[in-house]
C-alpha positions in Angstrom: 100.6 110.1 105.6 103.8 111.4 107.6 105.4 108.0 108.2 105.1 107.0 104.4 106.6 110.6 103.5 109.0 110.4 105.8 110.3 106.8 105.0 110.4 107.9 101.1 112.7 111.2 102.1 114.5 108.3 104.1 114.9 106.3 101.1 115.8 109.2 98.7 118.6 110.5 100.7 119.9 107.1 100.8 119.6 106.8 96.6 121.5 109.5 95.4 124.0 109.2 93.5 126.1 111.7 91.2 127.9 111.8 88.3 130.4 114.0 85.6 130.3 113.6 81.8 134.0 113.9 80.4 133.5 117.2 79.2 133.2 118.5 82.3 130.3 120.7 81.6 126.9 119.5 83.0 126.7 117.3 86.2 124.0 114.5 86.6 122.4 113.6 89.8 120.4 110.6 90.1 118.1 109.7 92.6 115.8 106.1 93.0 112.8 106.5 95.9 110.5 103.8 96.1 106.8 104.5 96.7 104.0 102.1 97.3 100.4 102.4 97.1 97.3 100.5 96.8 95.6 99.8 93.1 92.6 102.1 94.2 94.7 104.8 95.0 96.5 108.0 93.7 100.2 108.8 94.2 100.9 112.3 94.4 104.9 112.1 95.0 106.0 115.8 95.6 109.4 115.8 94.1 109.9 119.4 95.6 112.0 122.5 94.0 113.4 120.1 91.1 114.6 122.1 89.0 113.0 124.6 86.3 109.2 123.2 85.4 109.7 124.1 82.1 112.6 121.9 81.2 111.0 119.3 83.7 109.8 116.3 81.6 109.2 112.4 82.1 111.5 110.5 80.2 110.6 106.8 80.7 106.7 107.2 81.0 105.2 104.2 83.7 103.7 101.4 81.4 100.7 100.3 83.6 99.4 104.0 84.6 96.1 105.3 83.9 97.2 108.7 85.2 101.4 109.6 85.0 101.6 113.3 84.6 104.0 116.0 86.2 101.8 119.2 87.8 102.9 122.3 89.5 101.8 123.1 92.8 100.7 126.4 92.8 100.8 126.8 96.7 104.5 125.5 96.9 105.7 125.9 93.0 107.1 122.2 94.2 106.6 119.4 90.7 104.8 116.8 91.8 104.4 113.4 90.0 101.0 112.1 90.3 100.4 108.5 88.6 97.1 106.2 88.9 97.5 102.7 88.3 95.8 101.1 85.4 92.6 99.2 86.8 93.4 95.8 88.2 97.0 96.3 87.7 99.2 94.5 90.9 102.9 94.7 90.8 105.6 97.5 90.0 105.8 100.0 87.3 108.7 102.9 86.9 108.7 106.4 86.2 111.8 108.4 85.1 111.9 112.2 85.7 114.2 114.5 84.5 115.4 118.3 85.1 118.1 120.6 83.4 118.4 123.5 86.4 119.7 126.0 83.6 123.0 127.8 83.7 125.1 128.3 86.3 127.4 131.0 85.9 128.4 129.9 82.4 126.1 128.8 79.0 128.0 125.7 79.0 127.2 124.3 82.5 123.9 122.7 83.1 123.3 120.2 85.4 120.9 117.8 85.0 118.6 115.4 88.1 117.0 112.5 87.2 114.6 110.8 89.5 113.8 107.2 89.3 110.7 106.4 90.9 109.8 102.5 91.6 106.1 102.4 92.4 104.9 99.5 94.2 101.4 99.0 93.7 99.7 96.4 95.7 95.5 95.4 96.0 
């Protein structure tokens, strides 16, 4: 619905964060939405232009999830996280997403997003 999209782009902007490695070269930025569904449902959390699908991969996969998978929407080319809670399964699990964007302007730069998602799952 709107108001729960609108209240997780609320919480996103308020969760980023950024940061430099001492090289210089690559620059991380971090963000931590929270989402909450019911156990019977399915999250589809549209993460939006990411980064590059291809180097787009889940790096802390959610431990209670029948479903936790990235997909490409091939309307919007947006990644989307879509995770189903295992059956029965009240409480929060956490999903870690990460990009490289590629190059920018130089081999050696490559910034890097991660997303934290907390997902709240309740009966």
């Amino acid at each position: 619905t709107i108001t729960k999209f609108l209240l997780i782009c609320a919480v996103v902007l308020a969760g980023v964060s950024c940061s430099n490695d001492d090289d210089g070269k690559s620059t991380t930025l971090i963000f931590t939405p929270i989402a909450e569904i019911s156990n019977s449902n399915t999250l589809t959390y549209d993460i939006g232009v990411f980064g590059d699908p291809e180097l787009t991969t889940i790096i802390y996969q959610a431990e209670n999830a029948r479903i936790s998978e990235l997909r490409e929407n091939p309307e919007t080319g947006n990644i989307e996280y879509v995770y189903q809670a295992n059956e029965g399964f009240i409480g929060t699990d956490r999903v870690h997403i990460q990009t490289e964007t590629g190059p920018l302007g130089s081999p050696d730069s490559s910034p890097v997003m991660i997303a934290r998602i907390t997902i709240k799952v309740s009966e």
